[in-house]
C-alpha positions in Angstrom: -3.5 1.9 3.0 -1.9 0.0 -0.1 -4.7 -2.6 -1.4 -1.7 -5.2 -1.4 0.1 -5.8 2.5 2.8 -8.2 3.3 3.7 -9.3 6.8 6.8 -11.2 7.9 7.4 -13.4 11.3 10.0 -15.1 12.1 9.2 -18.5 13.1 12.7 -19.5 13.9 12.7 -16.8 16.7 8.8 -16.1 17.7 9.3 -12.7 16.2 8.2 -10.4 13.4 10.7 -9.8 11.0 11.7 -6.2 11.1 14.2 -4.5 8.3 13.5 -7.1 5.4 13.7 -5.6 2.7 10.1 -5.5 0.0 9.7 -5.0 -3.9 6.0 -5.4 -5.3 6.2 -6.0 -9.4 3.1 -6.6 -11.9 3.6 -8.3 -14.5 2.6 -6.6 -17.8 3.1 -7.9 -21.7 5.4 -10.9 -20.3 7.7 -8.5 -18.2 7.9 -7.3 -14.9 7.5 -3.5 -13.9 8.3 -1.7 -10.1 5.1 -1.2 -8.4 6.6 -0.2 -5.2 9.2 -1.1 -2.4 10.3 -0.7 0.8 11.2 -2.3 4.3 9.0 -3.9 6.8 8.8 -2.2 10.4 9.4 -3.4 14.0 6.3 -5.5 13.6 7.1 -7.0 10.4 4.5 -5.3 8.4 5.0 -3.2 5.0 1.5 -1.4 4.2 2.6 0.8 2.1 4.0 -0.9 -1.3 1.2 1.0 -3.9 -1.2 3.7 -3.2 -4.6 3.6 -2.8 -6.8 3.1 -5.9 -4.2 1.8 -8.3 -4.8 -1.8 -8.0 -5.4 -3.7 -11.6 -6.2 -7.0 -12.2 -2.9 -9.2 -13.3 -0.3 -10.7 -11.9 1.6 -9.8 -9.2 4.9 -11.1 -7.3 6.4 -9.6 -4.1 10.1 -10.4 -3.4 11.6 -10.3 0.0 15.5 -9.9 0.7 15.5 -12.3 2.9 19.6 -12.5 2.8 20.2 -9.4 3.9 17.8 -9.7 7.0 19.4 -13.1 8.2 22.9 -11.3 7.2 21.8 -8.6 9.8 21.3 -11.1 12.6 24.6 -13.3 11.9 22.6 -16.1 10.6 22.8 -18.0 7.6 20.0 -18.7 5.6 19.0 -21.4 2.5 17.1 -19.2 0.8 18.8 -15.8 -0.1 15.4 -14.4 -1.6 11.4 -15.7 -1.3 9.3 -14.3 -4.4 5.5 -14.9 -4.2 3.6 -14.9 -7.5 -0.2 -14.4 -7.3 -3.2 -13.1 -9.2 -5.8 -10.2 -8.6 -8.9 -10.9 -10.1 -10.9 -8.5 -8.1 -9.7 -4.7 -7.4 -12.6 -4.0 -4.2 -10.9 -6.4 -2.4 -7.3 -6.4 -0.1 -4.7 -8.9 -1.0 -2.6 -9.4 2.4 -0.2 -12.0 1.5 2.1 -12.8 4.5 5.1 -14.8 4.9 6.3 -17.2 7.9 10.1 -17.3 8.1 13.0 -19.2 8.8 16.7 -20.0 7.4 15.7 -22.9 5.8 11.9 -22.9 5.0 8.9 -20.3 4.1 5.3 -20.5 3.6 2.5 -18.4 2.9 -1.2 -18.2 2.3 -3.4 -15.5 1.5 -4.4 -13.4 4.5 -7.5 -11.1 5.4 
């Protein structure tokens, strides 16, 4: 399993949010670099956005299209994409950061 996870749900709706789409950057020499990317699945979860045993400590943001998820159920939405900036100190540990949705308001915390 990827040492960094993301899982979405939906507040609006009471549902995870499947399909949105995922990009995982570090941030290296003031710039930031593709670690991975994907979608989440049914149950809102993307586990697989770096392999195993590549984790450094820096900076790292995860970006979530959340446009073209509420453009897939008709809705409109305030905030077209949510980035989430945050820094690994420690590379034996996982870094689950999850995000609760809706079309006009987001927040996170750091999950286990």
């Amino acid at each position: 399993m990827s040492p960094i996870t993301t899982h979405i749900l939906d507040t609006a709706l009471g549902n995870p949010a499947g399909g949105v789409g995922v990009r995982l950057e570090v941030s290296v020499d003031g710039g930031w670099h593709l670690v991975g990317e994907g979608k989440t699945d049914s149950d809102g979860r993307n586990k697989a956005l770096m392999e195993a045993g590549t984790l450094k400590p820096a900076t790292y943001r995860i970006s979530f299209d959340t446009s073209g998820y509420y453009t897939a159920l008709g809705q409109k939405s305030f905030y077209p994409e949510v980035r989430i900036c945050f820094v690994v100190e420690n590379t034996d540990q996982h870094y689950h950061v999850p995000l609760l949705l809706s079309p006009f308001g987001y927040s996170t915390y750091r999950g286990s």
